[in-house]
N, C-alpha and C positions, 0 to 999 in steps of 0.2 A: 757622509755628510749630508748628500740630499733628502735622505728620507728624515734624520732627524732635523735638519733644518725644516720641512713642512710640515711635520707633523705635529697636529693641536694634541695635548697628552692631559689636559684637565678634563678626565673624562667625571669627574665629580661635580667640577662647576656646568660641564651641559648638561648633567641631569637636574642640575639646580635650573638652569637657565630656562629648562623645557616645560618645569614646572610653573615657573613664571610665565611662559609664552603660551601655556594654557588655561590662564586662570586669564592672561588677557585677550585671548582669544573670544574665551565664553561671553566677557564684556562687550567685546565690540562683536559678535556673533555675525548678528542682520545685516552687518556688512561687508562679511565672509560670501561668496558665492563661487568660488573656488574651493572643493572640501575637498579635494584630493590630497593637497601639497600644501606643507609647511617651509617656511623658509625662518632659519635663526641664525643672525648675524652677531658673533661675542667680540665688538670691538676696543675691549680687554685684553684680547690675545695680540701680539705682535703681529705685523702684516707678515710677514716670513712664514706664517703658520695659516694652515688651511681654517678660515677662522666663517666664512659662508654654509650652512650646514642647511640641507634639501633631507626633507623628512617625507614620506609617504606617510597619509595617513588614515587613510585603509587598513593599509596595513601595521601601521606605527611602526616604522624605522626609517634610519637612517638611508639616504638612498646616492647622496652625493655631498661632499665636501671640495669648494675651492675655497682658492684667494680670493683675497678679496681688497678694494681699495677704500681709503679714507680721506676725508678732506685735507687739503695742504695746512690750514690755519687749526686743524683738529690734531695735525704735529705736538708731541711733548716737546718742550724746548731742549729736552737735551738727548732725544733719540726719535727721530723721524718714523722709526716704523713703529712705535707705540701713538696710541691716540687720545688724547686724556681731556679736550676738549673739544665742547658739543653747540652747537646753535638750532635757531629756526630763523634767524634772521637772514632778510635779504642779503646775497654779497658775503653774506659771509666766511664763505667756501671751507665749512663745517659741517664734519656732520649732522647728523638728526637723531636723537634714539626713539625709542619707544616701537610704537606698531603702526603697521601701515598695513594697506590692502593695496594690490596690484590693479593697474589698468590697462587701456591699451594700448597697445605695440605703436611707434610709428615709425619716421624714417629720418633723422635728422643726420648731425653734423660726425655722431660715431655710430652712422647705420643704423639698423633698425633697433630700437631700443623698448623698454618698460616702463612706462609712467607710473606713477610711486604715488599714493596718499593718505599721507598723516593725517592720525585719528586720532590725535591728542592736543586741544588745546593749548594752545601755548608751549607745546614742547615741539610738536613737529606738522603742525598743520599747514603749515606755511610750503608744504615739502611740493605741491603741485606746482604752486605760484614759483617757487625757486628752481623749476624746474629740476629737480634732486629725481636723477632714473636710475635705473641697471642698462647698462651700455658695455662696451668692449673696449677692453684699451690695450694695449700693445705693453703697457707698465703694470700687466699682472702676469707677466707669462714668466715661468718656471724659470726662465734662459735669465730675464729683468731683474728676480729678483735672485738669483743665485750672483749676481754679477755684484749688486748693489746691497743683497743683505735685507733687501727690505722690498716693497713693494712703491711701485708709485703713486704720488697723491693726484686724486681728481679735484674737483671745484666742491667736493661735497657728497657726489655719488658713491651708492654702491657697485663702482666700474670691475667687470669680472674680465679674466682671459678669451682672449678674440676665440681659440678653439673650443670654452667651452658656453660662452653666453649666449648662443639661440640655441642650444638645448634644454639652457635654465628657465630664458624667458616661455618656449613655447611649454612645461610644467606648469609653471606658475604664474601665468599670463590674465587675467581677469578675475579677476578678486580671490589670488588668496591672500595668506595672511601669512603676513613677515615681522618680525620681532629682533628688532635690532638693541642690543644691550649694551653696557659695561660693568 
């Protein structure tokens, strides 16, 4: 039951997704300064499913897949671990789609975390000011969501499992480029 319970199996929509996240890449380029590492987030897929996907791209592959978490109010109404709405407003405690570029690490209220900035007007530019990070939360770990089916909601963030978010942030830490979908 665990492995097909996390296991992301659309491996059709990430090559679809990839192709999207490089064609928005080359747009927002100049503000790539990270080339190493890619980050694609399909929050399409159920939270139950390893839906965070760490790409090298040097080498272009895959190099890490987690969990991942989404906003409370980005809840479907009739199943918590799907996410079917999106914001950039204040308070909204929604997620953000589109692309963003990473910045830097600091230290707040879940540790050291990844400040996040949207590169899209009007769809997620607001994602600084809303303070929207990758952080650690205790409601992504394997043990949380086998228990609950699902993963738990953040304010908005992409909150990752406390064992494996500073090995994701120190990858991707200073401007790469992250491409969050549905």
């Amino acid at each position: 039951m665990r492995k097909t319970m996390f296991n992301y199996n659309d491996t059709d929509r990430l090559d679809r997704l990839k192709l999207k996240a490089e064609e928005a890449a080359v747009k927002w380029e100049d503000k790539i300064t990270n080339k190493d590492y890619a980050v694609i987030i399909d929050m399409k897929a159920p939270s139950y499913q390893k839906r965070f996907f760490v790409f090298d791209c040097k080498q272009g592959k895959l190099i890490r897949q987690h969990h991942v978490a989404h906003g409370v109010n980005s809840n479907s109404p009739s199943d918590r671990a799907r996410a079917t709405r999106f914001s950039n407003k204040w308070m909204s405690k929604q997620t953000s789609l589109g692309a963003f570029v990473t910045g830097k690490t600091y230290y707040g209220k879940h540790g050291r975390s990844l400040n996040l900035h949207g590169l899209e007007k009007g769809v997620n530019d607001n994602a600084f000011k809303r303070r929207v990070v990758i952080h650690k939360a205790k409601y992504v770990t394997d043990g949380f969501i086998l228990r609950n089916k699902r993963a738990g909601n953040s304010w908005g963030c992409p909150a990752l499992d406390p064992a494996v978010c500073q090995t994701v942030i120190d990858l991707i830490k200073g401007g790469a480029f992250v491409y969050v979908a549905y």
